[in-house]
Backbone atoms as SQL, in Angstrom:
CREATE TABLE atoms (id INTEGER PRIMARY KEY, chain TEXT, resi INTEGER, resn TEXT, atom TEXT, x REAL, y REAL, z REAL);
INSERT INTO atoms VALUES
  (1, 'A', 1, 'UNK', 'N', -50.463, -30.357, -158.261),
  (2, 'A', 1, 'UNK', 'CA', -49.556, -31.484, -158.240),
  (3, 'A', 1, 'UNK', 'C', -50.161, -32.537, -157.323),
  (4, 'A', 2, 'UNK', 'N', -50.341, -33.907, -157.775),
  (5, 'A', 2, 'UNK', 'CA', -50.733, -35.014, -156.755),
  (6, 'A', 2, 'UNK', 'C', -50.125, -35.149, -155.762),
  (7, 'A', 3, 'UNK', 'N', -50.787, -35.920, -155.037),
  (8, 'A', 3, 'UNK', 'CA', -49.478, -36.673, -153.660),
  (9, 'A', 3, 'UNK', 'C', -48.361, -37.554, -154.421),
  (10, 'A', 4, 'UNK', 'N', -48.318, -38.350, -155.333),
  (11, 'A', 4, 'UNK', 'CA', -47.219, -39.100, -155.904),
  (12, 'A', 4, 'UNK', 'C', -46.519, -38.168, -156.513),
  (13, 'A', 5, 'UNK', 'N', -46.622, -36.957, -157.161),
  (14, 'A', 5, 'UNK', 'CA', -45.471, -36.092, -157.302),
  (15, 'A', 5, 'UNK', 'C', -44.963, -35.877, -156.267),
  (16, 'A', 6, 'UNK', 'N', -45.650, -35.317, -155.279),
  (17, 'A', 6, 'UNK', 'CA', -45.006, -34.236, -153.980),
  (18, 'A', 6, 'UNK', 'C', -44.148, -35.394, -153.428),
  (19, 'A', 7, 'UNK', 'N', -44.413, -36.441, -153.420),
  (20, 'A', 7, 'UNK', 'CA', -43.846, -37.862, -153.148),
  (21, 'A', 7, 'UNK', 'C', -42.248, -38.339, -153.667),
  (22, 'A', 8, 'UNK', 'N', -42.413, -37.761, -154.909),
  (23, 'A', 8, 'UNK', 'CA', -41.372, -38.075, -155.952),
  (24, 'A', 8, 'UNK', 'C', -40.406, -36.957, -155.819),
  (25, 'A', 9, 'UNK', 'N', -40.799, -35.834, -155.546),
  (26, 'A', 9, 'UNK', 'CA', -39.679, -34.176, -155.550),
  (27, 'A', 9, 'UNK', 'C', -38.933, -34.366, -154.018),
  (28, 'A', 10, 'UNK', 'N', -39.508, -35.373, -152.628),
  (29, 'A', 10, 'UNK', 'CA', -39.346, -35.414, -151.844),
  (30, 'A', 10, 'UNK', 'C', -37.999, -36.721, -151.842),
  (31, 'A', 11, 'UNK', 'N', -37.999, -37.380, -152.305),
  (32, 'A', 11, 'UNK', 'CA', -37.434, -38.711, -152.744),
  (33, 'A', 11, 'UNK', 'C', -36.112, -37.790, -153.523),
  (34, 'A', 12, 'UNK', 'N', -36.860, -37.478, -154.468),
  (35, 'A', 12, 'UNK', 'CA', -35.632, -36.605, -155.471),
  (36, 'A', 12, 'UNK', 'C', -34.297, -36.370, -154.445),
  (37, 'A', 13, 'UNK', 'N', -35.089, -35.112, -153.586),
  (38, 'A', 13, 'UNK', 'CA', -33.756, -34.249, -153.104),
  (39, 'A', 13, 'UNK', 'C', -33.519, -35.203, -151.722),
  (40, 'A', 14, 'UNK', 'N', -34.162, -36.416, -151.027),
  (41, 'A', 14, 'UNK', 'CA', -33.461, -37.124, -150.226),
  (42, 'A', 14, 'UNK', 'C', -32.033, -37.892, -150.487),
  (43, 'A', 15, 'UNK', 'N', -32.364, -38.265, -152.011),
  (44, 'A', 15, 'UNK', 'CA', -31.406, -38.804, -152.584),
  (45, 'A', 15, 'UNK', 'C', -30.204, -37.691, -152.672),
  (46, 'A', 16, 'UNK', 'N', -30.459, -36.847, -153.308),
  (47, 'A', 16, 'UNK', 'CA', -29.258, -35.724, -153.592),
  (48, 'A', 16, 'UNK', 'C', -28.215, -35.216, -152.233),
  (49, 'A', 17, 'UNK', 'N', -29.656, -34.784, -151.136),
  (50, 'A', 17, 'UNK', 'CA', -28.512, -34.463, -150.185),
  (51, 'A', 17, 'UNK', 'C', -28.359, -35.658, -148.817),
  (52, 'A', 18, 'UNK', 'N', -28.589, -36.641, -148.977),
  (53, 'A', 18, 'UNK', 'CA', -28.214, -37.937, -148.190),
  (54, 'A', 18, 'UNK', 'C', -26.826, -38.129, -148.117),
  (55, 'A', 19, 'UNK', 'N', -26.176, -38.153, -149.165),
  (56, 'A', 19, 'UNK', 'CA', -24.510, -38.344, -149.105),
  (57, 'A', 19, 'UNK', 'C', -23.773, -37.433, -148.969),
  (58, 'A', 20, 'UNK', 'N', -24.234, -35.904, -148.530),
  (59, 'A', 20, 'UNK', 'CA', -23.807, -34.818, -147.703),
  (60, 'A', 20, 'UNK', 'C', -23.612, -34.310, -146.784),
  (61, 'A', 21, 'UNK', 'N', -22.621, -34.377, -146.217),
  (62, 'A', 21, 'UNK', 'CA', -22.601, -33.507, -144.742),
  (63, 'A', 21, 'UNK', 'C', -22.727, -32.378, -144.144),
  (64, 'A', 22, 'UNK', 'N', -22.650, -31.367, -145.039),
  (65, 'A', 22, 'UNK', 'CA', -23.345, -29.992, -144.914),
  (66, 'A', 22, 'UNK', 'C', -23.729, -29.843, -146.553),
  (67, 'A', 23, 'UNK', 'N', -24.673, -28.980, -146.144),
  (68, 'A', 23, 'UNK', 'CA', -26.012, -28.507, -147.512),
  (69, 'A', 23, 'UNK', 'C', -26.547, -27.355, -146.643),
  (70, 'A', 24, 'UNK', 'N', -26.100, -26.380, -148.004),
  (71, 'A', 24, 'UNK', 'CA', -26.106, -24.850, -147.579),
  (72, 'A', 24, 'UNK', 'C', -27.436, -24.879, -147.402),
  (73, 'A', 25, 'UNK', 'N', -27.440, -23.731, -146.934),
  (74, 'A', 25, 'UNK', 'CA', -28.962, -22.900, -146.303),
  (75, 'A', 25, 'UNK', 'C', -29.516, -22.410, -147.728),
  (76, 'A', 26, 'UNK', 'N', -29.279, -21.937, -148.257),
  (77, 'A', 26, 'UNK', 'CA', -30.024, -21.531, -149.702),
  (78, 'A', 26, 'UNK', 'C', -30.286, -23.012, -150.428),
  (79, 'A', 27, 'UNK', 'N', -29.771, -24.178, -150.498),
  (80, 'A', 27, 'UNK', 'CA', -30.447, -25.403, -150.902),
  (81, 'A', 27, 'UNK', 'C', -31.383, -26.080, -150.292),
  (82, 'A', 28, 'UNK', 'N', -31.786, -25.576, -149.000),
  (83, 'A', 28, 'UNK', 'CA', -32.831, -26.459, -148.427),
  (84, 'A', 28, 'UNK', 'C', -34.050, -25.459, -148.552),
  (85, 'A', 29, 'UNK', 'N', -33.741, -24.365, -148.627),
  (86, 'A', 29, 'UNK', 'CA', -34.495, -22.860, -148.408),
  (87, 'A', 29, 'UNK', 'C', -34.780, -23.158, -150.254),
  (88, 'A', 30, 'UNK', 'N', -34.282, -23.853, -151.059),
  (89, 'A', 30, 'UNK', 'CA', -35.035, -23.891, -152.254),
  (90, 'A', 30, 'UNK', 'C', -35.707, -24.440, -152.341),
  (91, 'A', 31, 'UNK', 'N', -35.663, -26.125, -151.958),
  (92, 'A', 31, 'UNK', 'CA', -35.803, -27.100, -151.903),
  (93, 'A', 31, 'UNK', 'C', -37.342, -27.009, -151.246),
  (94, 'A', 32, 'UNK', 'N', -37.715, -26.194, -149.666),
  (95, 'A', 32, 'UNK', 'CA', -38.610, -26.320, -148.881),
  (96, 'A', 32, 'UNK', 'C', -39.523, -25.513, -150.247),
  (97, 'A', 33, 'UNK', 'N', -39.180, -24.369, -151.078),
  (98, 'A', 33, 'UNK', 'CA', -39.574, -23.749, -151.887),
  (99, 'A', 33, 'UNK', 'C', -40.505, -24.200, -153.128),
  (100, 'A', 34, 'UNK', 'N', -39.698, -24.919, -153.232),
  (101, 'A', 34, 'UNK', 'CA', -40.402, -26.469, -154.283),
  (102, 'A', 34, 'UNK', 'C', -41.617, -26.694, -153.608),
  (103, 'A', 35, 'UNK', 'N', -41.482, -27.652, -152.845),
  (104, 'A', 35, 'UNK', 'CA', -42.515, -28.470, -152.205),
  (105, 'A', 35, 'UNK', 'C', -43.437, -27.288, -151.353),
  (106, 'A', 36, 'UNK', 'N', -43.280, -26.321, -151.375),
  (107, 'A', 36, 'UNK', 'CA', -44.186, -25.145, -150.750),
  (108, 'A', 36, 'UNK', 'C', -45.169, -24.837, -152.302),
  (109, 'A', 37, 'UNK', 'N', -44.813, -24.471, -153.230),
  (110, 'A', 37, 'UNK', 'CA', -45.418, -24.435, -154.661),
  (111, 'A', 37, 'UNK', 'C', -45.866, -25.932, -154.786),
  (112, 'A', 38, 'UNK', 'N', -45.373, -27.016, -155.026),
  (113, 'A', 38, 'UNK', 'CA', -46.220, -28.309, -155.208),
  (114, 'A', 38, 'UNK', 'C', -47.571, -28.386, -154.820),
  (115, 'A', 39, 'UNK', 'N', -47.707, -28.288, -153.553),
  (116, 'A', 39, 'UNK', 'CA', -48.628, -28.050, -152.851),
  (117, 'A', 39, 'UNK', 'C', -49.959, -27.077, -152.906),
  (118, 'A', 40, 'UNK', 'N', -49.290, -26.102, -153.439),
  (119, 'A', 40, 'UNK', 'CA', -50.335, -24.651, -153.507),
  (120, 'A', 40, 'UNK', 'C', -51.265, -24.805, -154.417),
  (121, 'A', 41, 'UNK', 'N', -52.332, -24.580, -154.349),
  (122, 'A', 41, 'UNK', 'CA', -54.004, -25.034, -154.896),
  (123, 'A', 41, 'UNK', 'C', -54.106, -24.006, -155.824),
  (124, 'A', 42, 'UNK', 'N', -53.655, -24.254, -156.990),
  (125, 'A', 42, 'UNK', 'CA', -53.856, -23.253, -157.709),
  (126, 'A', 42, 'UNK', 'C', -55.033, -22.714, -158.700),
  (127, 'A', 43, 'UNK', 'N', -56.126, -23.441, -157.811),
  (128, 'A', 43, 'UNK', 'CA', -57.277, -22.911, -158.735),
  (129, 'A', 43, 'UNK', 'C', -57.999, -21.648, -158.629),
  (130, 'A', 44, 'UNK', 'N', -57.379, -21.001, -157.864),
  (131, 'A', 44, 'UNK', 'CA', -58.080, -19.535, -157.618),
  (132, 'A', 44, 'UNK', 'C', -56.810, -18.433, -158.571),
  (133, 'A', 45, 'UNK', 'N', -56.312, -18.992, -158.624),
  (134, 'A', 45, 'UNK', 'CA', -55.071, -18.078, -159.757),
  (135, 'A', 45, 'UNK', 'C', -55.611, -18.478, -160.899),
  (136, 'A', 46, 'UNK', 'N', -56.130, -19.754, -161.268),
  (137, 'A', 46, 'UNK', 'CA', -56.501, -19.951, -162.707),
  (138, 'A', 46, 'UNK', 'C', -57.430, -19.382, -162.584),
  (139, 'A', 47, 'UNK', 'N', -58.614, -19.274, -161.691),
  (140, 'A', 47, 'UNK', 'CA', -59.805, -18.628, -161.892),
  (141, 'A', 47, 'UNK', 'C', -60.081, -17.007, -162.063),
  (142, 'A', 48, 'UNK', 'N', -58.795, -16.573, -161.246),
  (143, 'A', 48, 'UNK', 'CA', -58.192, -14.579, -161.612),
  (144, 'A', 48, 'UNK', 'C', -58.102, -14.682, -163.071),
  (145, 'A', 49, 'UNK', 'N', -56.952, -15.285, -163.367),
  (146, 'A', 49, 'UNK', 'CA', -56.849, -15.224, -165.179),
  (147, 'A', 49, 'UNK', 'C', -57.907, -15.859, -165.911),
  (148, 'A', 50, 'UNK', 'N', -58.050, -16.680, -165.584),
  (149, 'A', 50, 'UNK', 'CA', -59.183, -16.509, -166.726),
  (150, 'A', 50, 'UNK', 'C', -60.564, -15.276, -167.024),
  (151, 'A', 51, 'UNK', 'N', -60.774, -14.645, -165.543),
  (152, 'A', 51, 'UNK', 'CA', -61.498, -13.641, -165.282),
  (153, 'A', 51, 'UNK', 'C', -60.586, -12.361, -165.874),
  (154, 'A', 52, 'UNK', 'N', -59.751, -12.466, -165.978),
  (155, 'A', 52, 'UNK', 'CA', -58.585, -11.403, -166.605),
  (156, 'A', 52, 'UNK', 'C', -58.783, -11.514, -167.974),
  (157, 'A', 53, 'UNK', 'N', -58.348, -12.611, -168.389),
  (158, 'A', 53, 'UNK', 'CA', -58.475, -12.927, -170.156),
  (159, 'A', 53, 'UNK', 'C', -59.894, -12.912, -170.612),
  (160, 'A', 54, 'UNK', 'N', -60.982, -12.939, -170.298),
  (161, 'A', 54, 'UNK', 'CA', -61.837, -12.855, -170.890),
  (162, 'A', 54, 'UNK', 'C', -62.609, -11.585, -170.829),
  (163, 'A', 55, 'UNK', 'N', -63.455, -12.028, -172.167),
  (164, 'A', 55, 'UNK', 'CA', -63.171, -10.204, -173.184),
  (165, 'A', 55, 'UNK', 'C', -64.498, -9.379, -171.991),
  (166, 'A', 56, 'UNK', 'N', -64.357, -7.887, -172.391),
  (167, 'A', 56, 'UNK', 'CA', -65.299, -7.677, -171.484),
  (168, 'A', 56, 'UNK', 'C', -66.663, -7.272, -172.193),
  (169, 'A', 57, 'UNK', 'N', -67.437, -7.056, -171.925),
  (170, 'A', 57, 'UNK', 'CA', -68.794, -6.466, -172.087),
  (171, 'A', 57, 'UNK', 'C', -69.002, -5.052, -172.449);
């Protein structure tokens, strides 16, 4: 995910819980969840599977 996504999911949920005065613990604990996956470099997982999917010798 770029920086202008991680940008945009951040914006997202400012908007959502801005006009709230309490926001449970399991919504921010999702929320941090999101943007913890946005972030994560996922080219070594593509590089397992594809080493997985391909045929063997």
């Amino acid at each position: 995910m770029n920086q202008t996504s991680i940008v945009a999911l951040i914006d997202g949920a400012l908007g959502r819980y801005a006009a709230r005065d309490l926001i449970a613990g399991h919504e921010v604990v999702d929320f941090l969840l999101d943007l913890r996956l946005a972030v994560f470099d996922d080219s070594e997982l593509r590089e397992l599977l594809e080493q997985e999917t391909a045929p063997s010798a």
